[in-house]
FIBAVEX-45674 format. One record per residue (C-alpha): x, y, z. Coordinates in pm, whole numbers, plus 50000, padded with zeros to 5 digits. Example, Ala and Ser with C-alpha at 12.3 -4.5 7.8 and 13.67 -1.06 7.14 Angstrom:
BEGIN
512304955050780513674989450714
//
This chain:
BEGIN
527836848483453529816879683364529426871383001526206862782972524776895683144527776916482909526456897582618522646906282719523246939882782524966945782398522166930282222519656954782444521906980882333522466965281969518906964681909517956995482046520277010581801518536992581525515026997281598515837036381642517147038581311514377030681099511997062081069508567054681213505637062181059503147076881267499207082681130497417112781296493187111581206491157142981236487787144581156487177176580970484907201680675486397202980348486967236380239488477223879875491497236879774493967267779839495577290879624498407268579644496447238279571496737222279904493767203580019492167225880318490117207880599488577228080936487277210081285484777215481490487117238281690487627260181395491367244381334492857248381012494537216780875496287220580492497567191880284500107189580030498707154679856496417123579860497427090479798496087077179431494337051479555491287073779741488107064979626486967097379703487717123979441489247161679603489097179179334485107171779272483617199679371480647180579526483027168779777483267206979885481687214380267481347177280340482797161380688485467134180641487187113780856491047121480754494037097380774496677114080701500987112580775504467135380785506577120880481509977141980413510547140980055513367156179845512667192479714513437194179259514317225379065512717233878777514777209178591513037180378837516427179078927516947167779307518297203879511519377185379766517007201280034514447179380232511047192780285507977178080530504867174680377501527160480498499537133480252495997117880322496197083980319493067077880361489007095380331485857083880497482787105680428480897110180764
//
């Protein structure tokens, strides 16, 4: 009986340890203005309570196009996710350095 609750209790433990280890991706949705784009070309959306939200890209696949200015003061529905990517020099050479940047996975015009 000793074994079997031993032997229960390290795969709990066992695949805890796995599960924890693989990064989960978590989607946040806001439903915001488009303001277009900021001096540093990130994509700039506003809610209804006046908060700012920027973002560094857009998945290819959007059927709706950014950078189209008639896009410009229109409400979306935003899908959108943390990724950590690898920072490159000028070279496109990795540095090394990690960096957190939010992408839109997906754009629903309200």
């Amino acid at each position: 009986m000793k074994r079997i609750l031993s032997l229960c209790i390290l795969l709990f433990i066992g695949t805890n340890i796995i599960l924890n280890s693989f990064p989960v991706s978590k989607l946040d949705v806001i439903i915001g203005i488009y303001d277009g784009l900021t001096e540093d070309m990130e994509f700039q959306f506003t809610t209804e309570n006046n908060k700012v939200y920027l973002f560094d890209e857009v998945q290819n696949d959007l059927e709706v196009d950014l950078y189209d200015e008639k896009n410009f003061g229109q409400k979306f529905k935003v899908t959108w996710q943390k990724r950590t990517i690898e920072i490159m020099d000028e070279d496109s050479e990795p540095t090394g350095e990690m960096k957190e940047i939010k992408v839109i996975i997906n754009l629903v015009r309200l």
